[in-house]
Rosetta silent file (secondary structure, phi, psi, omega in degrees, C-alpha in Angstrom):
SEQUENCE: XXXXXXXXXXXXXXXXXXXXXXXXXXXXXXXXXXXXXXXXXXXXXXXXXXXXXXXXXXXXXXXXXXXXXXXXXXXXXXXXXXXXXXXXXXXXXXXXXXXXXXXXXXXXXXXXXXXXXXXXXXXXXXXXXXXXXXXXXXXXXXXXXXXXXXXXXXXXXXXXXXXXXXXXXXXXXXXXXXXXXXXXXXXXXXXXXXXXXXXXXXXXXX
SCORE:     score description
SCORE:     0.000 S_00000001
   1 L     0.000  -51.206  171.783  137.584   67.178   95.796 S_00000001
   2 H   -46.399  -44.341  175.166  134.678   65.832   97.672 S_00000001
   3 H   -34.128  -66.350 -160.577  133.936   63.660   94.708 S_00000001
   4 H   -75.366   -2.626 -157.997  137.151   62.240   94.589 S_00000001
   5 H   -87.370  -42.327 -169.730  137.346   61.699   98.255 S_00000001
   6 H   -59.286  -47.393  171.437  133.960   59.601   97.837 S_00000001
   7 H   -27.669  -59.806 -177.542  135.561   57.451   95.481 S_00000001
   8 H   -85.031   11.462  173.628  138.326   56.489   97.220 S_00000001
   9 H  -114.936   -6.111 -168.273  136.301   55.333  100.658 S_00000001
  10 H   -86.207  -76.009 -178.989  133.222   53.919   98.102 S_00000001
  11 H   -33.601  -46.131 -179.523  136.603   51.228   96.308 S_00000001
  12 H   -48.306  -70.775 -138.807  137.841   51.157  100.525 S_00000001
  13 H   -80.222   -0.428  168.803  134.415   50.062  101.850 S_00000001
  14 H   -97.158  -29.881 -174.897  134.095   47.805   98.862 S_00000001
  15 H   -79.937  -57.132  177.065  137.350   45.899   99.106 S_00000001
  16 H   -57.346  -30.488  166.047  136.473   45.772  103.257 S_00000001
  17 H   -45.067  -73.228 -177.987  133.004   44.689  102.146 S_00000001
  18 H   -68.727  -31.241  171.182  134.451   41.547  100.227 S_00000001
  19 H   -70.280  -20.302  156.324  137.238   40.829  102.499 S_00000001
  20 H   -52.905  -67.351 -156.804  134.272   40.442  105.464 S_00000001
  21 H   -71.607  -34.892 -170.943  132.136   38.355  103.309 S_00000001
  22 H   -66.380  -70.326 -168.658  135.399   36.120  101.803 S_00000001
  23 H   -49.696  -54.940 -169.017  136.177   35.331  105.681 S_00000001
  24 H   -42.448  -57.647 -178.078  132.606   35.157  106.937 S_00000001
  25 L  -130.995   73.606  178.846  131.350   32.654  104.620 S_00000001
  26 L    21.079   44.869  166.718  135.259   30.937  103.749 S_00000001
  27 L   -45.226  112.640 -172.214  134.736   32.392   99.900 S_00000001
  28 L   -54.380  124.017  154.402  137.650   30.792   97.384 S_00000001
  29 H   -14.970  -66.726 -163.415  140.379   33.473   96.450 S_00000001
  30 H   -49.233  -42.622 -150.910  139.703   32.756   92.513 S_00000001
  31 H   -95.858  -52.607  164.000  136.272   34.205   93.186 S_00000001
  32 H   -78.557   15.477  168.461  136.342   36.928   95.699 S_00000001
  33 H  -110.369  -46.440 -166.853  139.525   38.724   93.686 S_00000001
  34 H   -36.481  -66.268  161.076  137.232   38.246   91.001 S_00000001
  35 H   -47.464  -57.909  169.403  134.230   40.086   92.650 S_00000001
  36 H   -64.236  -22.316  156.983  136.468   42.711   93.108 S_00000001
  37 H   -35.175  -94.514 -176.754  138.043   42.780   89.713 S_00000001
  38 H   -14.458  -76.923 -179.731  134.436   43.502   88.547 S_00000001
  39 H    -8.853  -75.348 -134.489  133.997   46.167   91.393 S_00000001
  40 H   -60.683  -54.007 -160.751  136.984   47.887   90.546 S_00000001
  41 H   -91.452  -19.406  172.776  136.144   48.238   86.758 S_00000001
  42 H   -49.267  -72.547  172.931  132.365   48.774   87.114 S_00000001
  43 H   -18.212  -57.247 -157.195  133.619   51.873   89.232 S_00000001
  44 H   -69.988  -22.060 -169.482  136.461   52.681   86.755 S_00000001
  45 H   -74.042  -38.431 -166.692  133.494   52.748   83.821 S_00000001
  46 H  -103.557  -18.572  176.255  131.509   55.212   85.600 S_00000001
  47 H   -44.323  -72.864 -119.942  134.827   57.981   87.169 S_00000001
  48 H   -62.311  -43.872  169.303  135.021   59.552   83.754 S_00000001
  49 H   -50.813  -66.586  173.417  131.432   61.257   84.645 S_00000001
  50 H  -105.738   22.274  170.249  132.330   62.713   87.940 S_00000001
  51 L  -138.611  146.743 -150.477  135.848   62.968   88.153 S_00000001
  52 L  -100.840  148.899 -162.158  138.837   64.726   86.377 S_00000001
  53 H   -47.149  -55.889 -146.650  141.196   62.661   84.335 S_00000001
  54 H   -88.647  -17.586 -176.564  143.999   63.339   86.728 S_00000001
  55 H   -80.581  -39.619 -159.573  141.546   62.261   90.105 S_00000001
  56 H   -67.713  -51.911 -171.113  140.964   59.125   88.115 S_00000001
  57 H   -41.968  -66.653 -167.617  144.858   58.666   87.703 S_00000001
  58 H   -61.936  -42.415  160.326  145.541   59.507   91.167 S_00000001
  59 H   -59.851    0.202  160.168  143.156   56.827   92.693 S_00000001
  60 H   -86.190  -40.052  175.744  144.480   54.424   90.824 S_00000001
  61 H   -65.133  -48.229 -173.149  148.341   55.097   92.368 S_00000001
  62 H   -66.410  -21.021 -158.574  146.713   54.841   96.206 S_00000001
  63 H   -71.986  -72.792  173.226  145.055   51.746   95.267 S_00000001
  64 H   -54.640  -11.844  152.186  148.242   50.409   93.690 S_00000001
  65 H   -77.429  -55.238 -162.898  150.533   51.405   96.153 S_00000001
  66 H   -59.061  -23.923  168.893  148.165   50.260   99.129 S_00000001
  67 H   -51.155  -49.629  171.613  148.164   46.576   97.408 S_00000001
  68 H   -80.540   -3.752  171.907  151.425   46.489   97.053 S_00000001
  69 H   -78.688  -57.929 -173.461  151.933   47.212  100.828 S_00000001
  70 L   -90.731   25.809 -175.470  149.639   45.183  101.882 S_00000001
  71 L   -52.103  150.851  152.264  150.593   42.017   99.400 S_00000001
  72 L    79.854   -4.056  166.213  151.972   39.291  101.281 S_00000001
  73 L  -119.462  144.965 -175.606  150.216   40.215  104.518 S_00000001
  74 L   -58.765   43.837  174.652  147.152   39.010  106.289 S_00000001
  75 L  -155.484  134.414  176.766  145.001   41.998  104.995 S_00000001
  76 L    76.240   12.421  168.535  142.742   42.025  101.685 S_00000001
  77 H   -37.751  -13.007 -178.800  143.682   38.081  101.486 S_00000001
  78 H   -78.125   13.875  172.503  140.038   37.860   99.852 S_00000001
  79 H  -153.361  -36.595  168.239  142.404   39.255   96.631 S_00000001
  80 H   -82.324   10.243  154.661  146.056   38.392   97.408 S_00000001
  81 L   -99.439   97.923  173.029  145.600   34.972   98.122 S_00000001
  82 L  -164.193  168.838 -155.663  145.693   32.368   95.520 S_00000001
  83 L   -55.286  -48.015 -139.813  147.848   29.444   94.349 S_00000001
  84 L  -108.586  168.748  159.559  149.566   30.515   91.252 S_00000001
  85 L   -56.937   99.264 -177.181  152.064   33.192   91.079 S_00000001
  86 L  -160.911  156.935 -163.371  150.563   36.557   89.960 S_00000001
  87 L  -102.062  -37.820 -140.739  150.884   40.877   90.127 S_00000001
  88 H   -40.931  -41.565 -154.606  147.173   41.324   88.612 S_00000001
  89 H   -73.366  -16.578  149.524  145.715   42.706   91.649 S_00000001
  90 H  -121.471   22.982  151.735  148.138   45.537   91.303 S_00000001
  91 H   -86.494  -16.105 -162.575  148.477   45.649   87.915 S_00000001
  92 H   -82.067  -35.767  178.204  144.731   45.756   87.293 S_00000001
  93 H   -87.388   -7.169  146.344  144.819   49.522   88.912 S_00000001
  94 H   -72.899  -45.331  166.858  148.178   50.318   87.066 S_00000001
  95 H   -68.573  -23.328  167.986  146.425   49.717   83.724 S_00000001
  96 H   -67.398  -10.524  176.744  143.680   51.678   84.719 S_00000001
  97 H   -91.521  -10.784 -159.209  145.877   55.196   85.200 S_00000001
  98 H   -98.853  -41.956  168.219  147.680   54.068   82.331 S_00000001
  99 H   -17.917  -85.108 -179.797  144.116   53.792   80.319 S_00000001
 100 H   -28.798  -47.052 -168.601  143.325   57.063   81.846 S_00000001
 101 H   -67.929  -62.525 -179.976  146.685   59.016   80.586 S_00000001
 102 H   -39.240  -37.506  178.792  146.130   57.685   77.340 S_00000001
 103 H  -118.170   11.826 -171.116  142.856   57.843   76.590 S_00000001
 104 L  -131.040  149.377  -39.183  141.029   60.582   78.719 S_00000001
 105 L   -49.889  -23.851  178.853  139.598   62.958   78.175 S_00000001
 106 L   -30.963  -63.623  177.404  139.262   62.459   74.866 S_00000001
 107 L  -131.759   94.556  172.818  137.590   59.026   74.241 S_00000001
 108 H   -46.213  -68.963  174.629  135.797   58.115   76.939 S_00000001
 109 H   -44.880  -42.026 -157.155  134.079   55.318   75.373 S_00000001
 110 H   -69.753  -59.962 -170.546  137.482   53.741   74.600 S_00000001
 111 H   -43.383  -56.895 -176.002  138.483   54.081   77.908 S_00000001
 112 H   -59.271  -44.026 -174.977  135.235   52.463   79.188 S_00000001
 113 H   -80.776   -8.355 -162.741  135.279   49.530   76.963 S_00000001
 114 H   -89.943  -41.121 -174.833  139.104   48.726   77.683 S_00000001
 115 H   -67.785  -65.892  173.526  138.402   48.606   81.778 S_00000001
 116 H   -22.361  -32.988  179.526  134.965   46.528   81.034 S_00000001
 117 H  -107.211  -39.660  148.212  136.812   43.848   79.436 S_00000001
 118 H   -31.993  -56.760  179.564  139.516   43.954   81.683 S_00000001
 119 H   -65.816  -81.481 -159.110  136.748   43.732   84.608 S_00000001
 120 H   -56.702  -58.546 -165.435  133.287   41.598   82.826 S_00000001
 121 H   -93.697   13.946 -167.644  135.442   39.406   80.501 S_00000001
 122 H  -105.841  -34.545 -131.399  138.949   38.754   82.271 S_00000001
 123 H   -99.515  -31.570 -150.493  136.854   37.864   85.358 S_00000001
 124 H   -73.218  -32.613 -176.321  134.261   35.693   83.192 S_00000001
 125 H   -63.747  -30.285 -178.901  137.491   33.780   81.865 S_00000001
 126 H   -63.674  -51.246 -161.232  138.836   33.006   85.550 S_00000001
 127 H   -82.802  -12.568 -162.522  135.447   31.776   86.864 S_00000001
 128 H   -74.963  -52.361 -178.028  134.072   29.779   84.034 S_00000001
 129 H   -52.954  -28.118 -166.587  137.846   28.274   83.718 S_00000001
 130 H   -95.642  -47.930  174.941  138.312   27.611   87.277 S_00000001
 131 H   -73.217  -31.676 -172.239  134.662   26.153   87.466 S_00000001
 132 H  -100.161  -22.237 -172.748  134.325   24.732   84.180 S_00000001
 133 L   -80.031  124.509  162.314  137.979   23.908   82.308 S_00000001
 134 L  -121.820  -25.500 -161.051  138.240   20.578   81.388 S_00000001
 135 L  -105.421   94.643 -168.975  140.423   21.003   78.742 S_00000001
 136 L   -85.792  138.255 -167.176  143.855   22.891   79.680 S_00000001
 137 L  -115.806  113.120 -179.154  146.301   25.100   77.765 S_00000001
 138 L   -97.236  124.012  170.330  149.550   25.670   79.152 S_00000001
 139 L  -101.523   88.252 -170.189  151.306   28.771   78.507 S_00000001
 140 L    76.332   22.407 -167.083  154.926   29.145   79.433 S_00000001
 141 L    97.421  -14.465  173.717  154.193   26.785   82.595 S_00000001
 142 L  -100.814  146.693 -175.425  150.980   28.363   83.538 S_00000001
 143 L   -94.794  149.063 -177.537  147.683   26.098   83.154 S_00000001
 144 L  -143.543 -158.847  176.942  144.525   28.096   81.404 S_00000001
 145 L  -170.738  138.652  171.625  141.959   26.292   80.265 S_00000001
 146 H   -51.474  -46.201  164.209  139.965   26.475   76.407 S_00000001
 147 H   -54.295  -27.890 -164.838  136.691   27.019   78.499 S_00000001
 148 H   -80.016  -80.432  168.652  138.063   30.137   80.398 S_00000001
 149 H     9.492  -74.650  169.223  138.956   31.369   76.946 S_00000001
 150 H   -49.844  -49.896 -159.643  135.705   30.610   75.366 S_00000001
 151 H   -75.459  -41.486  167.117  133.842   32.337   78.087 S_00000001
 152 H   -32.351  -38.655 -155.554  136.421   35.382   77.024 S_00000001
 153 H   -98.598  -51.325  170.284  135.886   35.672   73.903 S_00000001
 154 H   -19.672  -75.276  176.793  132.084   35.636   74.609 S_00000001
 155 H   -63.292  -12.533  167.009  131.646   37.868   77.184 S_00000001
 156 H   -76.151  -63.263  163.986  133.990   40.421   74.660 S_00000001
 157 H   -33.088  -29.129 -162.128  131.618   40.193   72.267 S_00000001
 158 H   -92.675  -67.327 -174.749  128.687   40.612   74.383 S_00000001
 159 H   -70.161  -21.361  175.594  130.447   43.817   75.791 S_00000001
 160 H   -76.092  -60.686 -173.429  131.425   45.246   72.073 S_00000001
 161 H   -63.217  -16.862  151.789  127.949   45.144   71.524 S_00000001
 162 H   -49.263  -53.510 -157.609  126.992   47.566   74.291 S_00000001
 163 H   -99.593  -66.736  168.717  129.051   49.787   72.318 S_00000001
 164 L   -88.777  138.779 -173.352  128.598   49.060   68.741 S_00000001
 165 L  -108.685   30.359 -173.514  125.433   48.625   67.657 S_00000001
 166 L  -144.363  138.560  165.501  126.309   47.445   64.329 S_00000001
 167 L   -80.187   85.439 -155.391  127.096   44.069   62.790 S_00000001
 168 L  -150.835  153.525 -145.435  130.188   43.614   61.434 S_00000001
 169 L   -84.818   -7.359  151.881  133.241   41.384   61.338 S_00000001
 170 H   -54.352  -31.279 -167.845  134.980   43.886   64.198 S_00000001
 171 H   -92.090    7.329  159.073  132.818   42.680   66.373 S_00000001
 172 H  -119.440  -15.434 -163.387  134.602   39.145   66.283 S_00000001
 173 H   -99.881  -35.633  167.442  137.993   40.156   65.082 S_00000001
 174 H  -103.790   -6.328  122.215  138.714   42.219   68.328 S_00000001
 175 H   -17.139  -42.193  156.014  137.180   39.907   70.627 S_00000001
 176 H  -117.734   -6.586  131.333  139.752   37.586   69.494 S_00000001
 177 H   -33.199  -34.498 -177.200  142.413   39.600   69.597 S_00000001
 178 H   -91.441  -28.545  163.606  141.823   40.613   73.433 S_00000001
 179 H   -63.696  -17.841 -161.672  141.547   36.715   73.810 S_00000001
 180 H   -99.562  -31.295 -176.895  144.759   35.601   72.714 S_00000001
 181 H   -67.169  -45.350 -170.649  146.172   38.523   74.821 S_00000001
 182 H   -83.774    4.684 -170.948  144.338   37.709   77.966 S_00000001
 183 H  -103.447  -37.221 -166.375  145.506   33.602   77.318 S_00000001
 184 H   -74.144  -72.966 -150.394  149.334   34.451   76.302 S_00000001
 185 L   -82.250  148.211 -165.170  150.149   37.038   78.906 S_00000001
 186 L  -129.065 -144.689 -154.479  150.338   35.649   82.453 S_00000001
 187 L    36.486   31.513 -177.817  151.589   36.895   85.869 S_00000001
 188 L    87.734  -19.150 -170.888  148.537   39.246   86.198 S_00000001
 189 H   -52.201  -27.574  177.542  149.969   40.833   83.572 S_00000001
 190 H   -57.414  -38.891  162.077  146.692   40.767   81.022 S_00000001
 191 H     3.333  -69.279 -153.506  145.587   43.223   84.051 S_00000001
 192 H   -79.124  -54.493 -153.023  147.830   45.822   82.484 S_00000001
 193 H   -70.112  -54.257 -151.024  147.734   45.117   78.826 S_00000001
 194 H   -60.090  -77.170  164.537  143.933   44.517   77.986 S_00000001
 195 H    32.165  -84.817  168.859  142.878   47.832   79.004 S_00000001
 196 H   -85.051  -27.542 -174.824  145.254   49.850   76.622 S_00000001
 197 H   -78.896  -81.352 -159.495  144.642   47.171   73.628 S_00000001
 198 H   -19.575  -49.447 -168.546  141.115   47.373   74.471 S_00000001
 199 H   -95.296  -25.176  174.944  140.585   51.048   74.354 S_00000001
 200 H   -70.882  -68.193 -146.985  143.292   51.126   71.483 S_00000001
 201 H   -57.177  -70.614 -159.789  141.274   48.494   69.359 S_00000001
 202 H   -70.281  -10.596  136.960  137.952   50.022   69.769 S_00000001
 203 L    -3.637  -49.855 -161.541  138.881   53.624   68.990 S_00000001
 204 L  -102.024    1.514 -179.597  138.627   53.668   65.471 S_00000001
 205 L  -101.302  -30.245 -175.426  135.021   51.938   65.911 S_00000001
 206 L  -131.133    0.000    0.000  133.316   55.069   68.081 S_00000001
């Protein structure tokens, strides 16, 4: 119980960390929900150690309830403010409980690589795309951009290889799988999905 207690004020004092810092020194929305994105899944990488399946589960429902309370109000704007129309910031802690039912205890690693690209490579696609997209791909009315992508696919690969340690044509083929899924689903929604394909995909590799 203490454990889990720690958890949930170490994610508080980290979301109050970045919303101080976003205001302090005027930090763009795309960037500070990003930093926390990371946060969130760095965290979510490491519960599995010191916390029970069902602790991880439940700190994902306070998260995702308090988000959705405070959406739309002048608190945590360092993650609920930005231009386009999107859920992600509580979807990203609804796929992680969903991760969790599915894949915990059993395969940890799965679990771990599905938040990581959710966190490392969803986040790498936002900032590269938002700093870097020249070239833009519109999906259903939402703008993306071939760099943001790029950096996606990358930074999946990059993260497969923490985990396999072998060369092999998996190590490109679900990389771009988790890409076309993080370009095609929008409203925050890759939040949710990448996760469970992630930890689905890589299953049958560890």
């Amino acid at each position: 119980m203490l454990t889990l207690i720690l958890f949930i004020v170490l994610i508080l004092f980290l979301l109050l960390l970045n919303e101080f810092f976003s205001r302090k020194y005027f930090i763009q929305s795309c960037y500070s929900r990003k930093i926390a994105h990371v946060a969130s899944s760095l965290i979510a990488f490491i519960t599995p150690f010191f916390i029970t399946k069902n602790e991880i589960i439940l700190i994902g429902i306070i998260f995702s309830v308090l988000l959705f309370i405070t959406r739309g109000k002048n608190i945590f704007s360092s993650i609920h403010s930005v231009e386009r129309k999107t859920f992600g910031e509580i979807f990203l802690p609804i796929g992680i409980i969903l991760s969790a039912l599915f894949f915990l205890p059993q395969k940890i690693i799965a679990f771990q690589f599905g938040v990581l690209i959710m966190g490392i490579s969803d986040a790498s696609a936002a900032i590269f795309g938002e700093k870097f997209g020249k070239h833009a791909i519109k999906i259903f009315g939402h703008k993306k951009s071939f760099e943001g992508s790029l950096a996606f696919l990358i930074s999946s690969m990059v993260v497969m290889l923490f985990f396999i340690h072998k060369l092999d044509y998996n190590i490109l083929l679900i990389p771009i799988i988790l890409t076309l899924i993080e370009l095609f689903f929008i409203f925050g929604l890759d939040n949710l999905v990448l996760p469970l394909a992630g930890a689905y995909l890589i299953q049958f590799l560890v």
